[in-house]
py3Dmol code that shows the C-alpha trace and the ligand (Angstrom):
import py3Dmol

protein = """\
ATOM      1  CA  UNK A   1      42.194   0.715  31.119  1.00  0.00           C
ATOM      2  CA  UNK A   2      39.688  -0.742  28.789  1.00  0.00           C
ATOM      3  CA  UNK A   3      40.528  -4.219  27.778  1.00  0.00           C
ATOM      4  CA  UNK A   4      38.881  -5.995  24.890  1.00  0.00           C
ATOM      5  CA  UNK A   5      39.195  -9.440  24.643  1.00  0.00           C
ATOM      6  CA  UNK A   6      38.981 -11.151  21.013  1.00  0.00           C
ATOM      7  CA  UNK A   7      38.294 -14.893  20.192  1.00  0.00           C
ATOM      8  CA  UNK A   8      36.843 -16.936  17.213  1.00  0.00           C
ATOM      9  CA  UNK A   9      37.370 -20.603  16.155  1.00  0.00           C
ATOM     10  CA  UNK A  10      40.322 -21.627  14.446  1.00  0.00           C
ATOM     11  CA  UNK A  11      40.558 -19.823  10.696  1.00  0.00           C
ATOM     12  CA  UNK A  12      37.452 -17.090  12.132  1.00  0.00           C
ATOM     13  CA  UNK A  13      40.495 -14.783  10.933  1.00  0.00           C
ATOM     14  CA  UNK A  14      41.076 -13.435  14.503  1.00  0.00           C
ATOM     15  CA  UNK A  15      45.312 -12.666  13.919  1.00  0.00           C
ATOM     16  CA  UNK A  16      43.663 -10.764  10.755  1.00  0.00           C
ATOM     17  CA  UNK A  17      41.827  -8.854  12.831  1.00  0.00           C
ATOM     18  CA  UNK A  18      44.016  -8.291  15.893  1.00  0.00           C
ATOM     19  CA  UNK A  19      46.800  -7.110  13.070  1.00  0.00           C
ATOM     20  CA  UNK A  20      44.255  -4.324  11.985  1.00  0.00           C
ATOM     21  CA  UNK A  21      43.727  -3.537  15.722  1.00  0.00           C
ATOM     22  CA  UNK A  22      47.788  -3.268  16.235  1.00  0.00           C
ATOM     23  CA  UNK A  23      48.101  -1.241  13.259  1.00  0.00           C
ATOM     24  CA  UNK A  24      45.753   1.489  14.262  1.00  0.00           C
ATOM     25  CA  UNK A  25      48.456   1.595  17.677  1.00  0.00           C
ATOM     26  CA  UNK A  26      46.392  -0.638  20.082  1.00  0.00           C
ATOM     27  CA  UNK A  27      48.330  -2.749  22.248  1.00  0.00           C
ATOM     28  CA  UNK A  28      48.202  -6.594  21.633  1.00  0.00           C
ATOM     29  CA  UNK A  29      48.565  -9.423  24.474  1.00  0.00           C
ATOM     30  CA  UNK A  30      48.083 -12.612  22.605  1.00  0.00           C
ATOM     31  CA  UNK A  31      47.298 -16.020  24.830  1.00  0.00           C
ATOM     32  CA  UNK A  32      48.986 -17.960  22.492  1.00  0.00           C
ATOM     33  CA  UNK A  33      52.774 -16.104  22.531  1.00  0.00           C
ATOM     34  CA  UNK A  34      52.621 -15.552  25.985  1.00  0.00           C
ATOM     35  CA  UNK A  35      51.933 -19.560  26.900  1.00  0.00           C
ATOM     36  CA  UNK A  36      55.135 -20.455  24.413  1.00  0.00           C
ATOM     37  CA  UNK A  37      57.213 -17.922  25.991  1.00  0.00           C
ATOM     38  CA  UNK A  38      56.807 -19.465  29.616  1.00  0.00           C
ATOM     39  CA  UNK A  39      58.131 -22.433  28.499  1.00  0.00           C
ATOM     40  CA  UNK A  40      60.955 -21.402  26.176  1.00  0.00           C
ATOM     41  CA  UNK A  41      64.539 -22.715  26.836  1.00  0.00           C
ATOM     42  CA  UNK A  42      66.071 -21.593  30.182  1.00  0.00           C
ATOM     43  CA  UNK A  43      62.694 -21.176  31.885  1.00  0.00           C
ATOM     44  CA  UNK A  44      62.308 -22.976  35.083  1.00  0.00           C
ATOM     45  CA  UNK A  45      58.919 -24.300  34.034  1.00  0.00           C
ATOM     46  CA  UNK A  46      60.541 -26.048  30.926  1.00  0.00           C
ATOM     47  CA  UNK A  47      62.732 -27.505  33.361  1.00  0.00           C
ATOM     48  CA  UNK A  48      60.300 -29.085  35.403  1.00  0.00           C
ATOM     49  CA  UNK A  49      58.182 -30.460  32.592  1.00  0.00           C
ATOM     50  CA  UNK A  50      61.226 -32.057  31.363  1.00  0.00           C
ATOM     51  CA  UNK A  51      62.377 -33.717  34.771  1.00  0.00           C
ATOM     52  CA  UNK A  52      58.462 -34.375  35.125  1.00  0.00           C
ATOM     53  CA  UNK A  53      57.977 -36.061  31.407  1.00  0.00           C
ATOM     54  CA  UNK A  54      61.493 -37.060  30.735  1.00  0.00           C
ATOM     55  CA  UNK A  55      64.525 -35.464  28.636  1.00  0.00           C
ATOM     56  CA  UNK A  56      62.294 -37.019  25.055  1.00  0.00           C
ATOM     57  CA  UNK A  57      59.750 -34.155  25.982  1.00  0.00           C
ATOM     58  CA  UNK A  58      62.495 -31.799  23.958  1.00  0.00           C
ATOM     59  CA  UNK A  59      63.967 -31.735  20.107  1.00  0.00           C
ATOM     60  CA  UNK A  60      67.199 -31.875  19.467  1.00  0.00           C
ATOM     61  CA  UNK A  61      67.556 -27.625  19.857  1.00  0.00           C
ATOM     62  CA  UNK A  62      66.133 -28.435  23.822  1.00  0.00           C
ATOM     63  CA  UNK A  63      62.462 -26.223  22.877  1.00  0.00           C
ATOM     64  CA  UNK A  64      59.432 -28.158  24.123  1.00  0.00           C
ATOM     65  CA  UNK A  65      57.722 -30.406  21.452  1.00  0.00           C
ATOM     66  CA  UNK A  66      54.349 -29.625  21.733  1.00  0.00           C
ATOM     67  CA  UNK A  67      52.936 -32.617  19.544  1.00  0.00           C
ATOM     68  CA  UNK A  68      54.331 -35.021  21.772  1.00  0.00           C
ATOM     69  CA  UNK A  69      53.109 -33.358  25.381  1.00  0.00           C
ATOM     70  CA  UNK A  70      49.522 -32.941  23.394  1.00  0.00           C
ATOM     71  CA  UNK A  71      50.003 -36.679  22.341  1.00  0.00           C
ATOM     72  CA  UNK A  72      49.941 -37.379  26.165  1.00  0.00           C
ATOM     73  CA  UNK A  73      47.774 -34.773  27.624  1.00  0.00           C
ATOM     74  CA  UNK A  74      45.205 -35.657  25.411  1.00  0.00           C
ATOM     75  CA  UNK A  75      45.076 -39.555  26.620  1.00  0.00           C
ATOM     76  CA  UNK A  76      45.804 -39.375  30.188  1.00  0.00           C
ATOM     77  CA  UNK A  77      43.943 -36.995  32.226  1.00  0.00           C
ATOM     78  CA  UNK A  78      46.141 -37.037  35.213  1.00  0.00           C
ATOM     79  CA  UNK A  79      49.091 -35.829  33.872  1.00  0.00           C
ATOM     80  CA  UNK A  80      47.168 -32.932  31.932  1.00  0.00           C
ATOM     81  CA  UNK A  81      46.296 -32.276  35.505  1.00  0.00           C
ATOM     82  CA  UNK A  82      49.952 -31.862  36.560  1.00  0.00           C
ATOM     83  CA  UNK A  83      50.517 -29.613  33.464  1.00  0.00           C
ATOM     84  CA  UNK A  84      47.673 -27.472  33.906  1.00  0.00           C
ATOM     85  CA  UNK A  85      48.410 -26.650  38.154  1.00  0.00           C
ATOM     86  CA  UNK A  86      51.996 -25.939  37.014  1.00  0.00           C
ATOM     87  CA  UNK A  87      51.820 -23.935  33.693  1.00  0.00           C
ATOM     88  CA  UNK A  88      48.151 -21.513  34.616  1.00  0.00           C
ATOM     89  CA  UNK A  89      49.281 -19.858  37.557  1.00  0.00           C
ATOM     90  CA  UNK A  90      52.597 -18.760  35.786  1.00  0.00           C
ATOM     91  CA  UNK A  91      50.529 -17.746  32.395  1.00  0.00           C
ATOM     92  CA  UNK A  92      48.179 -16.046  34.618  1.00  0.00           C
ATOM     93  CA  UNK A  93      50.910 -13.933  35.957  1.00  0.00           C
ATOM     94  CA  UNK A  94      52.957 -13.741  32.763  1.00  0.00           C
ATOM     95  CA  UNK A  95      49.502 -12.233  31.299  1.00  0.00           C
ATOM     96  CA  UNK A  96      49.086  -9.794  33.476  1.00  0.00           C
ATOM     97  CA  UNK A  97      52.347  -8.716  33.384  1.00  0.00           C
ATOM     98  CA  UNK A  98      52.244  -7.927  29.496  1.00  0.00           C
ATOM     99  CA  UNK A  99      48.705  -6.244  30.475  1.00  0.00           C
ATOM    100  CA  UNK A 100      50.194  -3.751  33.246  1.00  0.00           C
ATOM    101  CA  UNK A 101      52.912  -2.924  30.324  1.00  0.00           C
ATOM    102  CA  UNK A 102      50.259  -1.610  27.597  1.00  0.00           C
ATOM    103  CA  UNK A 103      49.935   2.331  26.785  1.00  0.00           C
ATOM    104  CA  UNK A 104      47.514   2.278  24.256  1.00  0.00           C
ATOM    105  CA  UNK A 105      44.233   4.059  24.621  1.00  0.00           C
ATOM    106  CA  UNK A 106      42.321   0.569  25.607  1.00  0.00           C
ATOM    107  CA  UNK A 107      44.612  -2.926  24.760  1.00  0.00           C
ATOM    108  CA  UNK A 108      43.386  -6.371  23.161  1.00  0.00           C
ATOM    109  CA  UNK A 109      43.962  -9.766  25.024  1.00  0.00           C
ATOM    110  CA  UNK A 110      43.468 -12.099  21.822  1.00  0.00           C
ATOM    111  CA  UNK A 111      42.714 -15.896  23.192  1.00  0.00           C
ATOM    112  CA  UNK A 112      41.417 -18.966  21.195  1.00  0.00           C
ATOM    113  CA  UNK A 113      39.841 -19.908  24.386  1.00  0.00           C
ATOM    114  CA  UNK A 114      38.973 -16.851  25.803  1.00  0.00           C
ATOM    115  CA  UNK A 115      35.378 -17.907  26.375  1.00  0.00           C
ATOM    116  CA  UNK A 116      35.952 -22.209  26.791  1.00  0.00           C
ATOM    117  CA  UNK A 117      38.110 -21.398  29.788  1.00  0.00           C
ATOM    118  CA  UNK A 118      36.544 -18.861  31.484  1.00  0.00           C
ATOM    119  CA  UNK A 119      38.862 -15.760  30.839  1.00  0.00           C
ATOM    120  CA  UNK A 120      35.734 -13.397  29.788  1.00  0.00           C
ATOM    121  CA  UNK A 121      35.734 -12.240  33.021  1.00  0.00           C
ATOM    122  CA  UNK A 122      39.073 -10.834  32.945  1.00  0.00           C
ATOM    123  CA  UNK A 123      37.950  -8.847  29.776  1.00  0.00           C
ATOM    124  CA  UNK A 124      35.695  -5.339  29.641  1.00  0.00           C
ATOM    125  CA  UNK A 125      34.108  -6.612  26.067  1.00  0.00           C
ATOM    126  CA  UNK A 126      34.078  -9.884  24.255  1.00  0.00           C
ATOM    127  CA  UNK A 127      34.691  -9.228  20.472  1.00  0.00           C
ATOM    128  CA  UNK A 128      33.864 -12.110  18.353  1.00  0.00           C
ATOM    129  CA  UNK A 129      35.623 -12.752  14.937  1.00  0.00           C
ATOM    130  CA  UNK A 130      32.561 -14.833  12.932  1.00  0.00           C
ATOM    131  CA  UNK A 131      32.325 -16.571  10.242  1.00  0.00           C
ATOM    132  CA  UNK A 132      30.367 -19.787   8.922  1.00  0.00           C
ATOM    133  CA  UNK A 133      32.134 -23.490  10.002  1.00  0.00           C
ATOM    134  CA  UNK A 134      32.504 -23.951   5.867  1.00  0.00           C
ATOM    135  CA  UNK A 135      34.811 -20.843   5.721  1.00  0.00           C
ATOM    136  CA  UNK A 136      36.652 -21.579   9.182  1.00  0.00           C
ATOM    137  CA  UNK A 137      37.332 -25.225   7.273  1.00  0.00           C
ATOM    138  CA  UNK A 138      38.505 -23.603   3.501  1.00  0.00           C
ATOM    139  CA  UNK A 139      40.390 -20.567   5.568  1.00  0.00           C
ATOM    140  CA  UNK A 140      42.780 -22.911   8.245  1.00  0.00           C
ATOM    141  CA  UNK A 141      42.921 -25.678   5.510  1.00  0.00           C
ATOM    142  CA  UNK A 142      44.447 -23.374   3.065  1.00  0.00           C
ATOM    143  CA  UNK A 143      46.654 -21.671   5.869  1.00  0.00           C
ATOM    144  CA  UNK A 144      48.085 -25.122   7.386  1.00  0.00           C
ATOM    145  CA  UNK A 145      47.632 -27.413   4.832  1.00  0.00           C
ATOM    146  CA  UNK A 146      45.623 -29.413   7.266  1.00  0.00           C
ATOM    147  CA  UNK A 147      43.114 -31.826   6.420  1.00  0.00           C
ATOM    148  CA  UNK A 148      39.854 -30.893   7.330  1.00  0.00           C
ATOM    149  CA  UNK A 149      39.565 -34.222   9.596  1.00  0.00           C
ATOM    150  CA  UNK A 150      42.095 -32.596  11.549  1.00  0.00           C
ATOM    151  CA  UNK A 151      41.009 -28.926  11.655  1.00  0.00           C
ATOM    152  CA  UNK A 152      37.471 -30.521  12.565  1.00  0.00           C
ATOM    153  CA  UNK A 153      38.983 -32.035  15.447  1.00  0.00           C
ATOM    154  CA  UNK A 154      39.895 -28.736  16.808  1.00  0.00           C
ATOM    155  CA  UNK A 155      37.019 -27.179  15.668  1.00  0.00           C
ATOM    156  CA  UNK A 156      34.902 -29.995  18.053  1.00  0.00           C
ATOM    157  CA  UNK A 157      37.299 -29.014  21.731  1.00  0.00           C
ATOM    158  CA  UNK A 158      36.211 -25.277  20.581  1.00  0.00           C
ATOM    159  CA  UNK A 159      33.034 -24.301  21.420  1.00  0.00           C
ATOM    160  CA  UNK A 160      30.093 -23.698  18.852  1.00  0.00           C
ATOM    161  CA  UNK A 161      29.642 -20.362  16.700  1.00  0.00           C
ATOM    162  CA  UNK A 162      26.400 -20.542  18.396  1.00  0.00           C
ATOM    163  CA  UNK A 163      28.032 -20.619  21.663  1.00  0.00           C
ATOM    164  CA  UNK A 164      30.447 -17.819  21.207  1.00  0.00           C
ATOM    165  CA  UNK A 165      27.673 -15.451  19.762  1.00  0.00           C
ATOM    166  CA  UNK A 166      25.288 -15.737  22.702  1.00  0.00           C
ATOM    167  CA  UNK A 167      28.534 -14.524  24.883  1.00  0.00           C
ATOM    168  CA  UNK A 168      29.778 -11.376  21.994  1.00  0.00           C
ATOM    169  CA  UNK A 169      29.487  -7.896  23.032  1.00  0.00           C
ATOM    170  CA  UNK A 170      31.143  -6.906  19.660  1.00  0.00           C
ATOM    171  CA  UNK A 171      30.832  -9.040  16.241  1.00  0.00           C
ATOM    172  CA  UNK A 172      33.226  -8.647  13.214  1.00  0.00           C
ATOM    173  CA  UNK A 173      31.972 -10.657  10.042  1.00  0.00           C
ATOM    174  CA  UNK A 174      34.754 -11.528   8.578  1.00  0.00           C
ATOM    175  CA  UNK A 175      32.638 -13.314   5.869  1.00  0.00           C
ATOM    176  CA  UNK A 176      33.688 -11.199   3.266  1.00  0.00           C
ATOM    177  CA  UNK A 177      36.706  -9.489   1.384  1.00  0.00           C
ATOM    178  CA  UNK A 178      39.775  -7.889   3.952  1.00  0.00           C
ATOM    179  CA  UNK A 179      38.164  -4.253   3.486  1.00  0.00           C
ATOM    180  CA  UNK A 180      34.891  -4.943   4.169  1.00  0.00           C
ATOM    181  CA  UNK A 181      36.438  -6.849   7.495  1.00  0.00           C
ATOM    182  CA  UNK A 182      39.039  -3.349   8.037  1.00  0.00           C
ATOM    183  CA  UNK A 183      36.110  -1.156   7.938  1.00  0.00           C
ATOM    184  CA  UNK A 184      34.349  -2.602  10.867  1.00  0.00           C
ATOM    185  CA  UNK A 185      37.524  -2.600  12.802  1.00  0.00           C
ATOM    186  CA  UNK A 186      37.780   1.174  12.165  1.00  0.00           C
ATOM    187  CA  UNK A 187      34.067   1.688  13.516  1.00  0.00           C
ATOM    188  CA  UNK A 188      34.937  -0.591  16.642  1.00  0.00           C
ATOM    189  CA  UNK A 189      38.329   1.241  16.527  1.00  0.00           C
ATOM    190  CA  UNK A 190      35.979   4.520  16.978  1.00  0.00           C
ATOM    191  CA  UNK A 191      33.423   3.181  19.518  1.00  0.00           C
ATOM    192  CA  UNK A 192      36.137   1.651  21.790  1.00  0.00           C
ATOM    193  CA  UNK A 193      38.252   5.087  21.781  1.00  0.00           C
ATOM    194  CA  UNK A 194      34.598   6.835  23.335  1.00  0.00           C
ATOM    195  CA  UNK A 195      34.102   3.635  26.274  1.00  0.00           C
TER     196      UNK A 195
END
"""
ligand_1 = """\
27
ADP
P 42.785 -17.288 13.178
O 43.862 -16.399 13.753
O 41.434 -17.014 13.765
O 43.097 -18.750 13.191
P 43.600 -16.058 10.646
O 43.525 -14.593 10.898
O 44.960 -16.691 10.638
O 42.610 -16.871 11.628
O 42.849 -16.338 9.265
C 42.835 -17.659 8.701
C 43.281 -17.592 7.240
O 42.291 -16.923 6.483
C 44.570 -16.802 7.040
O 45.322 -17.412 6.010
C 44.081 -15.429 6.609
O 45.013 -14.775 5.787
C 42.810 -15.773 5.849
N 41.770 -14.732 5.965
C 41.382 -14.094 7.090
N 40.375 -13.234 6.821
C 40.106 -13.336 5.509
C 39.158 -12.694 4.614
N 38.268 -11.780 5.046
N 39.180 -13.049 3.309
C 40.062 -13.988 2.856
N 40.972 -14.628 3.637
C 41.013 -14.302 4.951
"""
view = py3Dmol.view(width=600, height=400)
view.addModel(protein, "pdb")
view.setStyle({"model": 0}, {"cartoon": {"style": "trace"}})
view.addModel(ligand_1, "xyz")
view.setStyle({"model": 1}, {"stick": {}})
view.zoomTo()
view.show()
């Protein structure tokens, strides 16, 4: 089955999009839900992390806190290391899982860093969701009510709109108003139903 895999940088408006997509009856697999789900409560992997890290790793309702694992991932590389060999192989598997489940006439994989880690290859077609840095800045800002220092920062481990485009088989400019951004969704929408 055709799979199309969509990325963007953060606020490129790539949920927008890949709610369009879902609404015209594709099938969705987003990175993002299936990484959280691997290490809900219950899951052996949480359990591990939390031996590994220690029992502070969790909030009080025993779900991972992310902010403090990304406080310590980010500063010592070896322990990112031990993160990374245990959680990838199980996401890997948990993805294509959810993949072998879809019915649609082709399916979207939606991943922030489809293209920064390599998962293109997994894909048929790299869509891009574009837009200019300014709007990627207003557009999560306004969403998060995150400071642009902070957005920035993950805007800077992303890679460059210039990047991304050299690697797009498909663009959406999503620039403008919602319509103008549906209507090019519906052409792609067409074009992928012929591949
Ligand atoms: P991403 O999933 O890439 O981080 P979102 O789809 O969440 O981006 O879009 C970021 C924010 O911008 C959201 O609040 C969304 O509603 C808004 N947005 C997306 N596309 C447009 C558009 N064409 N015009 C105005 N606002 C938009």
């Amino acid at each position: 089955m055709l799979t199309i895999g969509i990325t963007g940088g953060i606020g490129s408006g790539k949920s927008t999009v890949t709610d369009f997509f879902a609404q015209l009856g594709i099938a969705i697999v987003d990175a993002d839900i299936v990484a959280r789900n691997i290490v809900a409560p219950g899951t052996a992997c949480l359990e591990k992390i939390a031996l590994h890290f220690g029992p502070h790793i969790l909030d009080h309702n025993g779900h991972l806190n992310r902010r403090k694992l990304r406080d310590i991932i980010f500063t010592q590389p070896s322990e990112r290391a031990w993160l990374e060999q245990l959680t990838h192989p199980l996401i890997q598997e948990a993805t294509q899982h959810a993949l072998s489940l879809t019915t649609s006439p082709y399916r979207i994989y939606t991943a922030p860093l489809l293209l920064e880690v390599g998962q293109n290859t997994r894909v048929d077609r790299v869509l891009i969701v574009d837009v200019p840095e300014a709007l990627q800045l207003a557009r999560a800002g306004a969403r998060d009510g995150a400071t642009s220092e902070s957005i920035r920062a993950i805007m800077n481990s992303q890679w460059s709109r210039e990047q991304r485009l050299a690697k797009a088989d498909d663009i959406i400019d999503n620039s403008r108003d919602i319509t103008h951004t549906k209507t090019q969704v519906e052409t792609l929408h067409q074009q992928y139903l012929k591949l």
